[in-house]
C-alpha positions as CSV (number, residue, x, y, z in Angstrom):
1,X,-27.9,49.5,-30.0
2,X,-31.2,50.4,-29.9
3,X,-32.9,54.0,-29.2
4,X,-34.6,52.3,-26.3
5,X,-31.1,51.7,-24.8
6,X,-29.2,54.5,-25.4
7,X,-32.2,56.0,-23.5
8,X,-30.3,55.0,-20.9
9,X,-27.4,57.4,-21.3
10,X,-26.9,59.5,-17.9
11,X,-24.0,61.3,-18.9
12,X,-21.9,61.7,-22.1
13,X,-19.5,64.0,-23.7
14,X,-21.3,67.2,-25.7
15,X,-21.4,67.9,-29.6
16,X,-19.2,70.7,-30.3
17,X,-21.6,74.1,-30.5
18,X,-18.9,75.1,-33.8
19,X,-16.1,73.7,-35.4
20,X,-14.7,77.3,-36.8
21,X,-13.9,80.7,-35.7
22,X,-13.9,83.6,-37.8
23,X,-11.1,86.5,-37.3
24,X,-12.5,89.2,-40.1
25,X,-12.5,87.5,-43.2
26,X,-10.3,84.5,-42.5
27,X,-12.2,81.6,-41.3
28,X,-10.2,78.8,-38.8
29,X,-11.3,75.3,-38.0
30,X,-10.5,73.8,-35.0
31,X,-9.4,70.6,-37.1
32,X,-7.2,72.8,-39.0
33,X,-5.4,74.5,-35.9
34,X,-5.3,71.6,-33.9
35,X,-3.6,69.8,-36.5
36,X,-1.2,72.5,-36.8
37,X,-0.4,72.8,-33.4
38,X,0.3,68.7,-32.9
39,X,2.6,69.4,-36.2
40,X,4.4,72.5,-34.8
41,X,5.2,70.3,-31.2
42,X,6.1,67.5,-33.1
43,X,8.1,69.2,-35.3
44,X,9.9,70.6,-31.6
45,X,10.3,67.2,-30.1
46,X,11.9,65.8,-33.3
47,X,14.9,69.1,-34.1
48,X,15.7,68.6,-29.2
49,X,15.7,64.9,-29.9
50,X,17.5,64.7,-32.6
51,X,20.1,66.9,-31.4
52,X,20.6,65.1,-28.1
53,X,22.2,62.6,-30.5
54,X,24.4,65.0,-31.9
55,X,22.3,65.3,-34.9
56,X,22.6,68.8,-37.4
57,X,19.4,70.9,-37.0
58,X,19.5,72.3,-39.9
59,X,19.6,69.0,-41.8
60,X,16.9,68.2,-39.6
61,X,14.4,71.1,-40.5
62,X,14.9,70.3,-44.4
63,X,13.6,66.9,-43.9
64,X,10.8,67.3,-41.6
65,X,9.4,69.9,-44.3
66,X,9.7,67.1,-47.0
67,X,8.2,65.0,-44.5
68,X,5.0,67.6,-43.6
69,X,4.4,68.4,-47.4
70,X,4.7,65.1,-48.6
71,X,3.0,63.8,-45.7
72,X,-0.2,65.7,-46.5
73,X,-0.8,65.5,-50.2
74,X,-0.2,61.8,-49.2
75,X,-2.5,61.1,-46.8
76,X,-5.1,63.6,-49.1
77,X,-4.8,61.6,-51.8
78,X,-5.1,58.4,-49.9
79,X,-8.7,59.6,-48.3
80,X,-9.6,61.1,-51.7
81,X,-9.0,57.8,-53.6
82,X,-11.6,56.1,-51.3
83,X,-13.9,59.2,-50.9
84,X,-14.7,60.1,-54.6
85,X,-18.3,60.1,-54.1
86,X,-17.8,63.4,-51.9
87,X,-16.1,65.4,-54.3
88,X,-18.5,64.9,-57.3
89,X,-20.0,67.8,-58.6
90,X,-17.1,69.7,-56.3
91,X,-13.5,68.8,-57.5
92,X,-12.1,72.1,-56.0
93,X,-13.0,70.8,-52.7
94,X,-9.9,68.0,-53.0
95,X,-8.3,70.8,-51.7
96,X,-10.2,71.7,-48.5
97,X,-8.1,69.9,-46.3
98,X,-8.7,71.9,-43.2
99,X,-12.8,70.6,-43.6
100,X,-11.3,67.1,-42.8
101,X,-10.0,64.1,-44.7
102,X,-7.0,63.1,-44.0
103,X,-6.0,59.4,-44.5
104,X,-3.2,58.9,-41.5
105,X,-1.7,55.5,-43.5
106,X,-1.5,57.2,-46.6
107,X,0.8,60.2,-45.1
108,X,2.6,58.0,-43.3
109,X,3.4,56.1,-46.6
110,X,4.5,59.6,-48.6
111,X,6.1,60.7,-45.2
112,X,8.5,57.7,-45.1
113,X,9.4,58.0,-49.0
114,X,10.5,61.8,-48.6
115,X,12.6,61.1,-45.3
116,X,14.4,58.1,-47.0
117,X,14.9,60.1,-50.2
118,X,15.9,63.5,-48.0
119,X,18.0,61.3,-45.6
120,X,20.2,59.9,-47.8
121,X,20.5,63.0,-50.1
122,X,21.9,64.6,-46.7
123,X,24.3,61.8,-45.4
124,X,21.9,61.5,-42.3
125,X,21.8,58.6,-39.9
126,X,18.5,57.4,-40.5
127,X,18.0,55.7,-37.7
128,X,19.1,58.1,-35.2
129,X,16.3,60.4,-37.0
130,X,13.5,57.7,-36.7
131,X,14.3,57.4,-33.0
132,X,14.0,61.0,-32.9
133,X,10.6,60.8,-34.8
134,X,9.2,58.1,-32.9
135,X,7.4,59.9,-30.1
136,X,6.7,62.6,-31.7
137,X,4.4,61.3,-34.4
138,X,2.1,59.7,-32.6
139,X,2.1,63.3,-29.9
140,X,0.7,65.0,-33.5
141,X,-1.8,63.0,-33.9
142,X,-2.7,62.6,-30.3
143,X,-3.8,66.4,-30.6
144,X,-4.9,66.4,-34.3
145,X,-7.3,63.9,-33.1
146,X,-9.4,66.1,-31.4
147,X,-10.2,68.2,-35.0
148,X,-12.3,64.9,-35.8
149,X,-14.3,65.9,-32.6
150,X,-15.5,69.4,-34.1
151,X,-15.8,68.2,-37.1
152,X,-18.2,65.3,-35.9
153,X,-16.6,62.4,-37.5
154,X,-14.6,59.5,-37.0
155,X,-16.7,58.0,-34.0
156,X,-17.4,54.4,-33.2
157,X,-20.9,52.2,-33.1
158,X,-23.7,53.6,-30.5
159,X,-23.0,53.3,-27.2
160,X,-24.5,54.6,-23.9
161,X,-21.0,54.8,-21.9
162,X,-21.0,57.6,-19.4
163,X,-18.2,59.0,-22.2
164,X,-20.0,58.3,-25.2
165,X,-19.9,61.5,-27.6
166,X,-23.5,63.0,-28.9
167,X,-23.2,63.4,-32.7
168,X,-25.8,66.1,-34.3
169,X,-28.2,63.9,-36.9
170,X,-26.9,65.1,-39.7
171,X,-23.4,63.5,-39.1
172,X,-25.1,60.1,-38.2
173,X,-24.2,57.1,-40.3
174,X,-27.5,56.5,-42.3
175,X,-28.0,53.2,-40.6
176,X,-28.1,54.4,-36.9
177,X,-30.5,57.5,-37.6
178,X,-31.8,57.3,-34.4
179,X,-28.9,56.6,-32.0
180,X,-27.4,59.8,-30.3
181,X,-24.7,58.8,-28.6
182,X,-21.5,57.1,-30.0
183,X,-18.2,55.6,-29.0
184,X,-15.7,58.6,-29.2
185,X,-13.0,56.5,-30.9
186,X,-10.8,59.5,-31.7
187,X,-10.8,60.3,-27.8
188,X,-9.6,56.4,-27.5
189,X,-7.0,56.7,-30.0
190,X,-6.1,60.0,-28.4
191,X,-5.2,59.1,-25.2
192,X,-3.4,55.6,-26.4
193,X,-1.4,57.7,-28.7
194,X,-0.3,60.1,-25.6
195,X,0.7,56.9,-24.0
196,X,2.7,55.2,-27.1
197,X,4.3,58.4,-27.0
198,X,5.4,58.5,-23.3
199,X,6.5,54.2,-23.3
200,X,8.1,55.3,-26.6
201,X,10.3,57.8,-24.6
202,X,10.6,55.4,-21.7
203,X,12.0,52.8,-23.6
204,X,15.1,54.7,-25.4
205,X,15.9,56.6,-22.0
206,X,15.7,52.9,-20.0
207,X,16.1,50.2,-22.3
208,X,19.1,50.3,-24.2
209,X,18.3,47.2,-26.6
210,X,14.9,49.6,-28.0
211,X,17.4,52.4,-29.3
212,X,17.7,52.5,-32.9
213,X,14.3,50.7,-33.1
214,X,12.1,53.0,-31.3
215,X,10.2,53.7,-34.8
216,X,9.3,49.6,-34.8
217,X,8.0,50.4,-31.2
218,X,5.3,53.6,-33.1
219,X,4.6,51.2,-36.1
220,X,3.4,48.1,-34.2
221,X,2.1,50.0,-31.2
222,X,-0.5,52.2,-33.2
223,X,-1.2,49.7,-36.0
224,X,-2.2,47.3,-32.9
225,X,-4.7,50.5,-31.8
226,X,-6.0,51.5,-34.7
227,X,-6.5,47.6,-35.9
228,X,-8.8,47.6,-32.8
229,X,-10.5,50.8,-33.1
230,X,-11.3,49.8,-36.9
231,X,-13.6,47.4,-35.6
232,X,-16.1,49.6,-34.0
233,X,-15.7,52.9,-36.6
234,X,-18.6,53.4,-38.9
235,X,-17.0,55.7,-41.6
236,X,-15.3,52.8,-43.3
237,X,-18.4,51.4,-45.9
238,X,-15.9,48.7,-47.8
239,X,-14.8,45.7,-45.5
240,X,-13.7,42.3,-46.7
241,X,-13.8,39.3,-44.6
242,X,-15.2,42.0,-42.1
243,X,-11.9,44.3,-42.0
244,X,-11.6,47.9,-43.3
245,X,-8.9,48.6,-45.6
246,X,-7.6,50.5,-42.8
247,X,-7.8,47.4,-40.5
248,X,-5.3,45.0,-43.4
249,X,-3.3,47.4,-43.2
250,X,-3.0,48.1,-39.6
251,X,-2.4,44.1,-39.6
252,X,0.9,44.4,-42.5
253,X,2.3,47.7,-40.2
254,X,2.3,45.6,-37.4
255,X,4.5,43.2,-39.1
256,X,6.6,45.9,-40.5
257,X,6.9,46.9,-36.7
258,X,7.9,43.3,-35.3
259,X,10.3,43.2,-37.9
260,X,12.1,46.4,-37.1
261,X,12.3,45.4,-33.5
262,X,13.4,41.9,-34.5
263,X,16.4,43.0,-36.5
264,X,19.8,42.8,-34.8
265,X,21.5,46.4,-34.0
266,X,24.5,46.8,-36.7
267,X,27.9,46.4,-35.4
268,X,29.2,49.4,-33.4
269,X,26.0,50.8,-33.3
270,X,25.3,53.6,-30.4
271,X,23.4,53.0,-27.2
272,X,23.2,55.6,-25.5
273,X,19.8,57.7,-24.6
274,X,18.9,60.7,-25.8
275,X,20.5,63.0,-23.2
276,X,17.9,65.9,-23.8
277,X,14.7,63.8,-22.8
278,X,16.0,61.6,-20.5
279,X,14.8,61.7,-16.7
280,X,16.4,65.0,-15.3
281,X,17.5,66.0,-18.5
């Protein structure tokens, strides 16, 4: 896109004027809180749902906080491994999480090791959990994804949409130096992650044949998304036969998803929806 087109623009979505706030000596980012408060709902839809099924809630609470911890340092490490050059000269700053990087794939990975390692260690029903965690991922990260707003990152190619986002120059990609205005992918993979969430919901109050398998619903719903949205991102230098890392693996998690929902329910299994989010309810 060139300048002279995204002269164009006649409306788009402002640059944040700050991505922090400062309460005496303490200093917040917005990417930090919000990120806290999609965990903190999250981690309220999962304890309800879960025990609408009759699960224990105090079983429940020790494995979402293997799931949270684990979650992070995974996706950390994940973003560090493929971000080194950022951290030279600064090693400490691995540890500034709240200034962004944050590899989603890569905490979902180290998420899904500590819940199967936590579930069995507590006797429970793993997939009554997952259908409890279902919607509620993707609600996180529906609201986390607005800390990549203030923190200017994660947007798409230049665009001159009425909703493109302006990005300050010094967050533009070194080959669109000119462009102002961007495709605000983590406002697209907002809202389609506040409607995975909702169909995910749907499905288990309506569709009896989805219970038990409302996880494989999350995995190939967002991989689908986020395979999509790789294709126009511009943070992702390393592609091979023109996909991002993020984008082969978006393609494996869908199959991991299809796979899930392909599976026949075990003998005796449960059907019934989760009383405390159905319609009414």
């Amino acid at each position: 896109m060139t300048p002279t087109a995204l002269s164009g623009v006649f409306a788009s979505i402002p640059s944040p004027p700050i991505n922090d706030i400062h309460i005496g000596p303490v200093r917040l980012t917005f990417y930090g809180l919000l990120i806290g408060i999609g965990v903190a709902l999250a981690w309220i839809l999962v304890k309800k749902r879960f025990a609408a099924t009759g699960g224990d809630p105090m079983a429940a609470e020790k494995i979402l906080t293997r799931m949270v911890i684990f979650g992070f340092l995974g996706a950390r490490a994940a973003y560090v491994s493929t971000h080194l050059s950022r951290f030279e000269g600064e090693p400490w700053k691995v540890l500034a999480i709240w200034e962004g990087g944050l590899a989603l794939f890569g905490g979902l990975t180290a998420g899904a090791i500590a819940f199967y390692v936590s579930a069995r260690q507590l006797g429970v029903d793993r997939r009554e959990f997952l259908d409890a965690v279902a919607p509620a991922v993707p609600l996180a990260q529906a609201i986390g994804r607005w800390g990549n707003y203030f923190n200017q990152e994660l947007f798409g190619v230049p665009s001159n949409l009425p909703w493109a986002v302006e990005i300050d120059s010094r967050y533009r990609p070194a080959a669109y130096p000119d462009a102002a205005t961007f495709h605000p992918t983590f406002l697209y993979e907002s809202l389609a992650n506040l409607a995975l969430a909702g169909l995910i919901i749907w499905l288990g109050n309506h569709y009896p044949a989805f219970r038990r398998k409302l996880i494989g619903v999350y995995l190939a719903g967002y991989a689908m998304v986020r395979f999509l949205l790789e294709l126009i991102r511009t943070d992702t230098t390393f592609r091979f036969w023109g996909l991002s890392r993020n984008g082969w693996v978006s393609i494996g998690v869908v199959v991991i998803g299809i796979v899930i929902l392909a599976r026949p329910a075990p003998p005796g299994d449960r059907s019934q929806p989760l009383s405390g989010i159905a319609p009414g309810g």
